[in-house]
C-alpha positions in Angstrom: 0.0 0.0 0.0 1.1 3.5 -0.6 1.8 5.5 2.0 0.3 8.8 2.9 0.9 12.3 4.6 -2.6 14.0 5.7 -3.1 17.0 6.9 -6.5 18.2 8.6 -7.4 21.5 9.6 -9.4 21.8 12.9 -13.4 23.0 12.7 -15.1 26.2 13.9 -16.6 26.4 17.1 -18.8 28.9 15.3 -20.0 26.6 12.2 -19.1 23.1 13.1 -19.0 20.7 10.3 -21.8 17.6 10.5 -20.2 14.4 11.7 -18.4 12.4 8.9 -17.1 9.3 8.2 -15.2 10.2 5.0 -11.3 9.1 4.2 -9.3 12.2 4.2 -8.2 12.3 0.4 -12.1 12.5 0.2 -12.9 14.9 3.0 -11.1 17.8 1.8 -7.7 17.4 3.3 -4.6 17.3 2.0 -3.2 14.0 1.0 0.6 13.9 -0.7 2.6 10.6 -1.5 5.6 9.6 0.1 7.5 6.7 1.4 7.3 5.1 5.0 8.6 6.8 7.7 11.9 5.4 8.4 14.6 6.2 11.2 17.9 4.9 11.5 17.9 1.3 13.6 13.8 1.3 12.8 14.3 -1.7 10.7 16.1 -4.0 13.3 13.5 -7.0 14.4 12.0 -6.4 18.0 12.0 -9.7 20.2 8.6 -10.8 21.2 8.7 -9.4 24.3 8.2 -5.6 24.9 10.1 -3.4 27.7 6.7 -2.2 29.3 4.9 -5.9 28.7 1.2 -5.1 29.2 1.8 -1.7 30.8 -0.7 0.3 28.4 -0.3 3.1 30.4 3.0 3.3 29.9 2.1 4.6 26.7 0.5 8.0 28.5 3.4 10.1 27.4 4.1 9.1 24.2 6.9 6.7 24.8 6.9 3.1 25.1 7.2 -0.6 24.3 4.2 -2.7 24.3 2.4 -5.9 23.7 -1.0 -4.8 22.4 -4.2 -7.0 21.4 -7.3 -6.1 19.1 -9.4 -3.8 21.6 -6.7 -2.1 23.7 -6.8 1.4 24.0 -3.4 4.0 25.2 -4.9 6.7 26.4 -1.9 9.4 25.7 -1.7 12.7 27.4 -2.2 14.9 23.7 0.7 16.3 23.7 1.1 15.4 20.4 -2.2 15.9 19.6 -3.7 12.4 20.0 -5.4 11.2 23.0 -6.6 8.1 22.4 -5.1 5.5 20.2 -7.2 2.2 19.9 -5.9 -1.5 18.0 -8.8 -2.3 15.9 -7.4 -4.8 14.6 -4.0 -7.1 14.0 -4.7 -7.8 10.5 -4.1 -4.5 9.8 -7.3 -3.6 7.7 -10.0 -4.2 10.5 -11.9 -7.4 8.7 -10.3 -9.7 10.9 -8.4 -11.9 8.5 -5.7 -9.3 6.6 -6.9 -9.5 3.3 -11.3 -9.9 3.7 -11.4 -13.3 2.3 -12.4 -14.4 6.3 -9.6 -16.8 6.6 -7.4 -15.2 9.1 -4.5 -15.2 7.5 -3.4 -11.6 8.5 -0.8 -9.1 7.3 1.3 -8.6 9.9 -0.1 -5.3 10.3 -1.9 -3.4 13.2 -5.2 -1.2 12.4 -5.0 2.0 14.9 -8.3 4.0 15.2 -7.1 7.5 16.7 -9.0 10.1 18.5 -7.7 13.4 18.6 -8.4 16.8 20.4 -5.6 19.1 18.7 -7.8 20.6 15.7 -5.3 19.4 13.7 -3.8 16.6 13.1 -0.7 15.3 10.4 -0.7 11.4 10.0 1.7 9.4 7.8 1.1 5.9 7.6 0.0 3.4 5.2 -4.2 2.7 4.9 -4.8 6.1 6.5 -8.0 8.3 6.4 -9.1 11.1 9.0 -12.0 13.3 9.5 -13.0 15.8 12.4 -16.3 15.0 13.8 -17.8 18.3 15.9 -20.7 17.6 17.7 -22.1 21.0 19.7 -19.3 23.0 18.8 -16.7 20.8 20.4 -14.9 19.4 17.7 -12.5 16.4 17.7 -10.0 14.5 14.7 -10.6 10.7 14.6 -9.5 8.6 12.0 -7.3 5.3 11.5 -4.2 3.3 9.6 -2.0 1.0 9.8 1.3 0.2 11.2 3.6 -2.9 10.0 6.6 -3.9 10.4 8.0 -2.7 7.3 6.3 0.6 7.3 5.9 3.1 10.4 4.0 5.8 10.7 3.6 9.0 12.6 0.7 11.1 14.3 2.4 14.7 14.5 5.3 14.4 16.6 4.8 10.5 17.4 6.4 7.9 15.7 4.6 4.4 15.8 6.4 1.2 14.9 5.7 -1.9 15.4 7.5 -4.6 16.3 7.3 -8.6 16.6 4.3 -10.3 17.0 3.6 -12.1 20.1 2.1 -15.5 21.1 -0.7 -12.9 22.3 -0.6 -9.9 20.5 2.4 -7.3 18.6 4.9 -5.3 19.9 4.2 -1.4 19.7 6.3 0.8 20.1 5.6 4.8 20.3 8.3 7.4 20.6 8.5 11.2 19.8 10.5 12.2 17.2 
């Protein structure tokens, strides 16, 4: 999959936009190709076990090492403009089975719904789409992709990365640039 760099503009307090469901390249943001995000050392193998095991709230400030499973949810402190990010899914497209034949043969990839408070929000990832949902003049960025191992991804100043997968989950880890 191609990879993606989105950028989404926060809503008006004074005419909020109705709540949407749209992908981002279809919702009026911007959406410019590019290659995954790649640091030096980010393409070494990860064991399967993660420095902060099940710790998900080790993940508050934007730094850590963690198994995850289909459900969890890091709730971060939005300092880089997220607060919540949730695993939909392991397969990495949300069907359940990594490729929506229903066999469960999976991608290797982690699905991320993200919930954000900033107003705006810059994702690069691959599978990515975004949208900002107000709802009584409160206004919030949600939206999803998908981390593998051979493509990170990064929500504003947060890189995402995942590592090996686990007898019960996959190895995320999060870090600021």
């Amino acid at each position: 999959m191609a990879a993606a760099l989105v950028a989404l503009t926060g809503c008006s307090a004074a005419n909020p936009p109705a709540p949407t469901s749209e992908s981002a390249g279809s919702s009026g943001a911007t959406v410019q190709g590019g290659g995954p995000v790649r640091s030096p050392g980010e393409n070494r193998s990860l064991s399967g076990t993660a420095a902060d095991g099940h710790e998900l709230a080790a993940c508050r400030d934007g730094e850590c090492e963690v198994v995850v499973k289909a459900g969890d949810a890091l709730d971060l402190d939005g300092r880089h403009g997220v607060d919540q990010l949730t695993v939909a899914s392991l397969d990495g497209d949300g069907d359940g089975d990594g490729d929506g034949n229903g066999h469960g043969d999976g991608d290797g990839g982690v699905r991320i719904e993200l919930r954000g408070s900033s107003g705006s929000l810059s994702v690069q990832g691959t599978g990515v789409s975004l949208s900002s949902v107000c709802d009584g003049g409160q206004c919030r960025d949600v939206g999803a992709l998908t981390v593998r191992p051979d493509a990170p991804a990064r929500i504003n100043g947060l890189r995402l990365r995942l590592g090996a997968r686990t007898a019960d989950g996959a190895v995320l880890v999060l870090s600021p640039r």
